[in-house]
C-alpha positions in Angstrom: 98.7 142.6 -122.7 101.7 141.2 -121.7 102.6 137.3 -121.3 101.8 136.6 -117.6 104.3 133.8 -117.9 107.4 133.0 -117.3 107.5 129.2 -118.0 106.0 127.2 -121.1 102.4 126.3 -119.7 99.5 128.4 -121.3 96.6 130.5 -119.7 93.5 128.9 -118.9 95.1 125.5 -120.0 92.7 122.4 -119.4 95.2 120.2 -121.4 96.6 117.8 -118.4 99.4 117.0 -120.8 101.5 116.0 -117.4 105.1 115.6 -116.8 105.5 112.1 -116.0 108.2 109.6 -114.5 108.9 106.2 -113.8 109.8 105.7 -110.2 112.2 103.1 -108.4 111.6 101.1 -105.8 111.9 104.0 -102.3 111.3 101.4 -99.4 110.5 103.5 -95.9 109.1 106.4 -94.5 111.0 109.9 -95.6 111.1 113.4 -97.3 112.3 113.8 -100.8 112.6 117.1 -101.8 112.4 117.0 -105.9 115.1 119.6 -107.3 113.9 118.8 -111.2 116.5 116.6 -112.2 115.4 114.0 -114.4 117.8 111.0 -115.7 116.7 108.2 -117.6 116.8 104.6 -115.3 117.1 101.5 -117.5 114.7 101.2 -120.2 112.9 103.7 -118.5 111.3 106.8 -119.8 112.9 109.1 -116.9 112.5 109.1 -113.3 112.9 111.8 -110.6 116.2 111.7 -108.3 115.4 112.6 -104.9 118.1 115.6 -103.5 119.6 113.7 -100.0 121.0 117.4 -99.2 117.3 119.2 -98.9 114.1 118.2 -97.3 110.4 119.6 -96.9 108.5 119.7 -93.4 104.9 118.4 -94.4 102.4 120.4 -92.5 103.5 123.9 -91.6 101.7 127.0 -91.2 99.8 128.0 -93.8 99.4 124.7 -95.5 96.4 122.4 -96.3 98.5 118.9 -97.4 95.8 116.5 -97.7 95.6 113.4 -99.8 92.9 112.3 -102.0 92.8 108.6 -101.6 91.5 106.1 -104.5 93.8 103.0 -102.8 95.1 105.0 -99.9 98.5 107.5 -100.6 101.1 106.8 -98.3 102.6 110.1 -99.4 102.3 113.9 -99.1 102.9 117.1 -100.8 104.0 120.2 -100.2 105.9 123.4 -101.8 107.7 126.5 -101.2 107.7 129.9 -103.6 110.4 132.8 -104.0 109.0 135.4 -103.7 105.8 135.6 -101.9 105.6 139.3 -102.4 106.3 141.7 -104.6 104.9 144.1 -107.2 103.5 143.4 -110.6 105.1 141.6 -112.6 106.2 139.7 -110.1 107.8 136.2 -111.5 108.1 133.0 -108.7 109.3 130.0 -108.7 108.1 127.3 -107.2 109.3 124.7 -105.6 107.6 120.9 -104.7 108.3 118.0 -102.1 107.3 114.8 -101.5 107.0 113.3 -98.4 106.3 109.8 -97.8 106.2 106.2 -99.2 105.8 105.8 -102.6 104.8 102.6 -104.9 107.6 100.3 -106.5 106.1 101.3 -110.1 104.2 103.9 -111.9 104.4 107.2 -113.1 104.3 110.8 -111.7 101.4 113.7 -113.2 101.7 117.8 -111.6 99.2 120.0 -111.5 99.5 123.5 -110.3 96.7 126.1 -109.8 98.5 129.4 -109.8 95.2 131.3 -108.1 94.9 134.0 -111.2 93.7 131.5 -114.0 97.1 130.0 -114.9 97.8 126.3 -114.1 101.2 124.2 -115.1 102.5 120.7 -114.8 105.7 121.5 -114.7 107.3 120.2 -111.7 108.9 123.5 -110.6 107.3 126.1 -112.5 107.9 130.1 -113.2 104.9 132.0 -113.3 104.7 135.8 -113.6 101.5 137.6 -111.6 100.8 140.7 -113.7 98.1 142.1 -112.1 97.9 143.4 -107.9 96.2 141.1 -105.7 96.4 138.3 -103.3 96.2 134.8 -104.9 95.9 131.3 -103.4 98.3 128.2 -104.8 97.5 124.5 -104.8 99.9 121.5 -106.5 98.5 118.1 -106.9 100.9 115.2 -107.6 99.0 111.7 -108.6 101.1 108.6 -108.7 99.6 106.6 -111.8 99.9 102.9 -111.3 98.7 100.4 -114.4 97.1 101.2 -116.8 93.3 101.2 -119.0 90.5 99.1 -116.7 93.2 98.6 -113.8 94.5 101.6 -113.5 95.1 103.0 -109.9 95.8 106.5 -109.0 96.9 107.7 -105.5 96.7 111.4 -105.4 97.9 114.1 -103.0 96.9 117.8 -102.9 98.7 121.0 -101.0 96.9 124.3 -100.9 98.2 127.3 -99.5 95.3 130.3 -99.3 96.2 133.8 -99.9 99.6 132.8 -100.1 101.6 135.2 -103.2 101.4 138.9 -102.9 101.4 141.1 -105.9 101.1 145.1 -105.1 100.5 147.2 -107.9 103.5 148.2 -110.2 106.0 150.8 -110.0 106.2 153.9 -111.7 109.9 155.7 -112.1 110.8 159.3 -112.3 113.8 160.9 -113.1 115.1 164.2 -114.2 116.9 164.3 -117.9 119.8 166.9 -118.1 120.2 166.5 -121.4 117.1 167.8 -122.7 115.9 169.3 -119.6 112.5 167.1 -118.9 111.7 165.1 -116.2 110.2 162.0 -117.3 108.3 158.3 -115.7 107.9 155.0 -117.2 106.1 151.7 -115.4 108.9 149.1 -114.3 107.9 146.2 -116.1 110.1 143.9 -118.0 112.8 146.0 -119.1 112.8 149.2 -120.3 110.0 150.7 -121.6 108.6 153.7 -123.2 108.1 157.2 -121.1 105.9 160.0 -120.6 107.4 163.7 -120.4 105.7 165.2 -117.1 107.5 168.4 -117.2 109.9 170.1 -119.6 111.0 173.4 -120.8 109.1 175.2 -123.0 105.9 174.6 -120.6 107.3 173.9 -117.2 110.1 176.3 -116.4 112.5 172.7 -116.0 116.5 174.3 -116.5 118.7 171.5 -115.3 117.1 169.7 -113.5 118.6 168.0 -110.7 116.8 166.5 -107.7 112.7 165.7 -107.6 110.1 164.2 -105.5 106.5 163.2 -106.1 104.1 163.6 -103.2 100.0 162.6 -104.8 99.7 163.9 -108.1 102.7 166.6 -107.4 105.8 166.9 -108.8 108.4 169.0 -107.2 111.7 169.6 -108.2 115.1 171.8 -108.0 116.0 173.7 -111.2 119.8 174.2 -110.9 119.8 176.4 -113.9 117.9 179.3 -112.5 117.8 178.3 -109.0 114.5 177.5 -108.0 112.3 174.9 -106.7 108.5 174.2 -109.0 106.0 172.3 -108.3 103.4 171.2 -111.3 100.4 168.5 -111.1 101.4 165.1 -113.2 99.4 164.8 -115.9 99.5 163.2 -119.5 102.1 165.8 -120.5 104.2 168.7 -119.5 102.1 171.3 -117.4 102.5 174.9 -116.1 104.4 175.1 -113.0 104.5 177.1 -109.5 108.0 178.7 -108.4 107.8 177.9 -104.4 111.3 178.5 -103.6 113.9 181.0 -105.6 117.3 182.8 -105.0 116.0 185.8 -104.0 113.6 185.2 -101.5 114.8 181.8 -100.2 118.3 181.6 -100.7 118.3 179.0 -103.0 121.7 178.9 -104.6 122.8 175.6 -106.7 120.1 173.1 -105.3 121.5 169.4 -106.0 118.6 167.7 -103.9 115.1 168.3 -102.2 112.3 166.4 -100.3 109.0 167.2 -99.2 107.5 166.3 -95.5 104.0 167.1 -95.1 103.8 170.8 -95.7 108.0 171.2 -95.2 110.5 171.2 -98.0 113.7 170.5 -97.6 116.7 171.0 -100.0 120.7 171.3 -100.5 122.4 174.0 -101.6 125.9 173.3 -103.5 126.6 177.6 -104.0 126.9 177.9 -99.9 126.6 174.4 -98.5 123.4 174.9 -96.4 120.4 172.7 -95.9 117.3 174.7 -95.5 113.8 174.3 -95.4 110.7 176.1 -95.9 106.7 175.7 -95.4 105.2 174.9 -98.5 102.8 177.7 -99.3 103.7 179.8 -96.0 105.7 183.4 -96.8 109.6 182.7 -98.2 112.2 183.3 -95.8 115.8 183.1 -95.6 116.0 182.3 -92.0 115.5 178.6 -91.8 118.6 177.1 -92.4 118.7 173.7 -90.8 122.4 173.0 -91.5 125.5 174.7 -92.4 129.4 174.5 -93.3 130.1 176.3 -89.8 127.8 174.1 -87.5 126.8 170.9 -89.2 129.6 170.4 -91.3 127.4 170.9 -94.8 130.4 170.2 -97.5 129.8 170.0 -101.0 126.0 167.9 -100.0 124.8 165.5 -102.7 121.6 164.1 -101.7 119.2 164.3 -98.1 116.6 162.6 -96.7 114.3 163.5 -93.4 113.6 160.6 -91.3 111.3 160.8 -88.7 112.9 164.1 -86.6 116.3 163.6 -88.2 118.0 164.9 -91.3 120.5 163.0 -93.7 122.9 164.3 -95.9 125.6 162.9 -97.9 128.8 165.2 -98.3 131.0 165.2 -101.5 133.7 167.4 -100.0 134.7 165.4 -97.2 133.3 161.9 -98.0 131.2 161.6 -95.1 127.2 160.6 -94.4 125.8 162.9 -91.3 122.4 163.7 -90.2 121.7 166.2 -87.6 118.2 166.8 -85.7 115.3 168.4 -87.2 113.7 169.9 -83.8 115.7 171.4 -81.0 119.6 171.6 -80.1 119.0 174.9 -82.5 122.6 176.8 -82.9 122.1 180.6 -83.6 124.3 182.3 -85.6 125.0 184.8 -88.7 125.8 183.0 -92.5 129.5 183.8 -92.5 130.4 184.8 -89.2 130.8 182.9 -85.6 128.2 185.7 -84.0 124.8 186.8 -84.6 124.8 190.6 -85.5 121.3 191.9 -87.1 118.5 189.8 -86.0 116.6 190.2 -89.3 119.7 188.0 -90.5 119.9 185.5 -87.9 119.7 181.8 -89.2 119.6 178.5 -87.3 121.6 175.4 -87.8 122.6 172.1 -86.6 125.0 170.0 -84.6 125.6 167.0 -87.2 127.0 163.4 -86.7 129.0 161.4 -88.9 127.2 158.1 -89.4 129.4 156.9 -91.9 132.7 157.8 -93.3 135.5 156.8 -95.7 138.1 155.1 -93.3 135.5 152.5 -91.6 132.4 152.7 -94.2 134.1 153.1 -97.8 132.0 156.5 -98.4 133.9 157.6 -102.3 131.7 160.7 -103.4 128.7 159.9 -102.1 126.2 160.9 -105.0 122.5 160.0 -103.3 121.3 158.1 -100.2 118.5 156.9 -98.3 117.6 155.0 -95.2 115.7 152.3 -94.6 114.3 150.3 -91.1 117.6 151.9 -89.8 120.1 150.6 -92.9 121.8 153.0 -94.8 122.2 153.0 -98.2 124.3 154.9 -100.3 125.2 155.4 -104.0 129.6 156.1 -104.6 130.9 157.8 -107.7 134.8 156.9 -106.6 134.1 153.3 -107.2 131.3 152.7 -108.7 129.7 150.9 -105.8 126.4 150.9 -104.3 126.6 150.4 -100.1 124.8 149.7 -97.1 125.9 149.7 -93.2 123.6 150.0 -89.9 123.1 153.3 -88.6 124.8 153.4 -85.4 126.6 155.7 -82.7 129.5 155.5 -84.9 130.6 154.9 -88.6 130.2 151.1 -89.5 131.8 148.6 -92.4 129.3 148.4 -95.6 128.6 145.9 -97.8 129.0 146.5 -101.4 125.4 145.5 -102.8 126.2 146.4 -106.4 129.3 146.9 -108.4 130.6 148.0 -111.6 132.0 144.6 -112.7 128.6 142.5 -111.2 125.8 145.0 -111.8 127.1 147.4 -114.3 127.2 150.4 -111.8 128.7 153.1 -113.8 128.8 156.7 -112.4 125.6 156.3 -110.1 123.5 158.8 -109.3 120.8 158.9 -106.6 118.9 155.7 -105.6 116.3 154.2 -103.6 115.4 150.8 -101.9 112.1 149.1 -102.1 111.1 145.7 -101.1 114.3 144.2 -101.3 115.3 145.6 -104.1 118.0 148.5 -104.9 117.2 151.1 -107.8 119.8 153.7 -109.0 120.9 156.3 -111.9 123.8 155.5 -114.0 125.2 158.8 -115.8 128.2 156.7 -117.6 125.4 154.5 -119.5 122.2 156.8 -119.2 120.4 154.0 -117.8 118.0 153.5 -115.0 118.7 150.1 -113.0 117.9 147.7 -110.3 119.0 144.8 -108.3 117.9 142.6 -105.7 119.4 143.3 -102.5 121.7 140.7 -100.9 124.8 140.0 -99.2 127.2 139.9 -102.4 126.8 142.1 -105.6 123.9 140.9 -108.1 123.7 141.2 -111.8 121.0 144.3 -112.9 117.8 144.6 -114.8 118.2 147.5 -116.3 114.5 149.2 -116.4 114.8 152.6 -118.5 117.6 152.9 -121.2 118.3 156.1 -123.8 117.0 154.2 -127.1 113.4 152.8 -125.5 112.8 155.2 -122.6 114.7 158.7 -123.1 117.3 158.8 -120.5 119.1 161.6 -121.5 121.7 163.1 -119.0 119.9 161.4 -116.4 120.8 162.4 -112.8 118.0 161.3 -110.0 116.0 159.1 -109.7 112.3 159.1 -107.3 109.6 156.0 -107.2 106.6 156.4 -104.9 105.4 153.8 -102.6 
C-alpha cells in the first residue's frame, strides 16, 4: 500500500511528541492567524510569529470551536484546508488560527485527527487521503503553563464533521500509435504501470486515434482501416465488434468519436463530415450531422455533444463551432448544392463559430471539451492549453498551460475534471495534468513511455 502521507507524522501515531513554543507576552483581544514561521525569541526555544496581513473568523459554518477549560482559555481555534474535495490520493494542507488572548508564558502542543486513522502535531500539516470517503477533522491546541505538580493547561478544540471529500480514483485511457494498443493506468502519484485493454493481434486496434469508455465498453475509431469497435474492458485485450465501417457508414479517416446513450458520434478527416449513427440500429450513410458545405466541417480534430448541441474543433481554418443536434436540418446531396436521388440524401447543420483565432488564440486546435459552459481547448501552434466562455460570439482565452510553465509539448486531446486539466503530449509521449487557474501551472506528469507505455500517444479519455 502506498504511504497515505504527505508530511512526517506516522499512521495510528499515539506518540504526542508535540511541536512546542514559547510565547510572548500578546495583551488584548484578537485573531492571529499562524503561518508556521518559527524564530527563536531570546533564550527561548522558538516562538510562533503571528501574520498581521491574514486572520481567521472563529465560528463559521461548519465549525465546532469549543474550549476545554482546566483554568478557563481565553482563546479559540480554528482551521481551514485546500482542498476539501478531490479524488484519491488526494493531499491537503491545512491550515490553523488562533483567536483570542493568550498567557504571558508557556508553551504551545497540536494535535490533529485527520478522520481516517492519521493524526499529526504539526502545526500546518499535509496529509494524503488514499482511500474514497468522507472524513471529519478536529485540531486541538493546549497552551502548557508550568510545569510537574503545578502545571496548568488551557486547551481548545475545533471540529469540523464530514468536512474532506475523497471520491474514488481515476483511471486514464488512451490510444498508443506506436504499437497500436489502447491502454489505462490509475492516476496516482506519478506515473504508473498499465494494462493493455485492446491491441492488435486480438482486437482489430490499426491506428488508433480517438476512444471513449461508456460502463465496461470501450469504443474507439481505427484510422488504419476505417472503422469504429467496440470490446468489453477486461484484464487484457478482448475480441471486438465492428459497429461502424467505410462501406456501410461512410467512415473515412475518423480522428474522434463519442458515444450518447445509444448515438455515436464521430469526425471524418477523408471528407470533413460529422456523422452519427444508432449504436446497434441498421448502418446508414444518411445521417450526416455536419458538413464542409453547411456547417463548415474543415480538417475537424476532436467533438463533443453537449446537451442538444455538437462541438467541433477545426484544423483547417482554426476555428471552434458547434451546430444543433435536433432540428434547423439542411437537406442536401454530399458534393453538390441540391438534392438529386433521395436514397442519397444527407442532412447537415448550420454551425457557429464560438471561438476563433483573431479574438480566442485558436492555433490547430487538436481536442476540446466543454465544461458548465467554459471551453477548453488543447493548440498544437503554440503549445498552449485554453479556456474562454461560450458566448454569442468568439471570446479572449486564458492560457491555462504552457510549454515553458507546464511542459505542454505537441498536445493532443484533453479533458477537465474537478479543477483540474488533463492532456496528451505527442513531443514527450507523456500523459499530464495541472490544476486549473488563472495563470499557467507546473504539471504532474501521470503516464510516461518508460513506467506506463505511452507509445505514440494521441487521445486521451477518463470516466467520471
Amino acid at each position: 500500500m502506498r504511504s497515505q502521507h504527505g508530511c512526517s507524522h506516522t499512521r495510528r501515531c499515539r506518540r504526542r511528541s508535540a511541536w512546542r513554543s514559547t510565547m510572548p507576552w500578546l495583551p488584548g483581544a484578537f485573531v492571529v492567524a499562524l503561518l508556521g514561521t518559527v524564530a527563536l525569541l531570546g533564550g527561548c526555544s522558538g516562538g510562533i510569529l503571528p501574520s498581521t496581513s491574514s486572520t481567521g473568523i472563529v465560528g463559521a459554518a461548519g465549525e465546532q470551536p469549543t474550549s476545554a477549560l482546566q483554568d478557563e482559555a481565553p482563546f479559540t481555534v480554528q482551521f481551514t484546508a485546500d482542498p476539501v474535495r478531490g479524488h484519491a490520493p488526494l493531499r491537503v494542507t491545512f491550515a490553523p488560527s488562533l483567536s483570542g488572548t493568550f498567557p504571558a508564558v508557556g508553551t504551545v502542543e497540536w494535535w490533529w485527527d485527520f478522520g481516517d486513522g492519521s493524526t499529526s502535531s504539526e502545526m500546518r500539516p499535509v496529509h494524503q487521503y488514499t482511500e474514497p470517503g468522507t472524513y471529519t477533522v478536529a485540531v486541538t491546541v493546549t497552551w502548557v503553563i508550568g510545569q510537574g505538580p503545578g502545571e496548568r493547561r488551557l486547551t481548545a478544540t475545533c471540529r469540523k464533521p464530514d468536512y474532506i471529500h475523497v471520491k474514488e480514483a481515476l483511471t486514464v485511457y488512451w490510444t498508443n500509435q506506436d504499437d497500436s494498443t489502447i491502454r489505462s493506468s490509475l492516476i496516482w502519484e506519478g506515473p504508473g504501470p498499465s494494462t493493455i485493454i485492446a491491441d492488435e493481434a486480438v482486437s482489430g486496434v490499426s491506428s488508433p486515434v480517438g476512444l471513449d469508455v461508456v460502463g465496461n465498453t470501450l469504443y474507439w475509431a481505427n484510422a488504419g482501416d476505417s472503422t469504429i469497435r467496440s470490446c468489453p474492458i477486461g484484464v487484457g485485450p478482448t475480441f471486438s465488434t465492428i459497429i461502424s465501417d467505410h462501406a456501410a457508414c461512410g467512415v473515412e479517416d475518423p480522428v474522434g468519436l463519442e458515444v450518447v446513450g445509444r448515438m455515436l458520434y464521430w469526425a471524418n478527416a477523408g471528407d470533413s463530415t460529422i456523422r452519427e449513427l444508432v449504436i446497434g440500429a441498421p448502418p446508414t450513410k444518411r445521417t450526416i450531422v455536419a458538413d464542409r458545405l453547411t456547417s463548415g466541417v474543415l480538417a475537424p480534430c476532436g467533438l463533443q455533444a453537449v446537451g442538444s448541441a455538437l462541438y467541433w474543433a477545426n484544423a483547417g481554418d482554426n476555428t471552434i463551432r458547434k451546430c444543433a443536434l435536433v432540428g434547423n436540418r439542411i437537406l442536401l446531396t454530399e458534393g453538390s448544392d441540391a438534392p438529386r436521388d433521395p436514397s442519397t440524401l444527407l442532412v447537415a447543420h448550420r454551425s457557429t463559430v464560438v471561438a476563433n483565432r483573431a479574438r480566442s488564440g485558436v492555433n490547430r486546435p487538436s481536442g476540446l471539451q466543454v465544461v458548465d459552459g467554459v471551453l477548453y481547448w488543447a493548440n498544437a501552434g503554440d503549445n498552449t492549453i485554453r479556456r474562454c466562455p461560450l458566448g454569442a460570439f468568439p471570446s479572449p482565452s486564458t492560457v491555462i498551460a504552457n510549454r515553458a510553465t507546464s511542459k505542454v509539448d505537441g498536445p493532443c486531446g484533453l479533458q477537465v475534471d474537478d479543477g483540474i486539466v488533463y492532456w496528451v503530449n505527442t513531443g514527450d509521449s507523456t500523459i499530464r495534468s495541472c490544476p486549473i487557474g488563472t495563470s499557467p501551472a507546473p504539471s504532474t506528469v501521470i503516464a510516461d513511455l518508460a513506467t506506463s507505455g505511452v507509445a505514440g500517444p494521441v487521445f486521451l479519455h477518463i470516466p467520471h
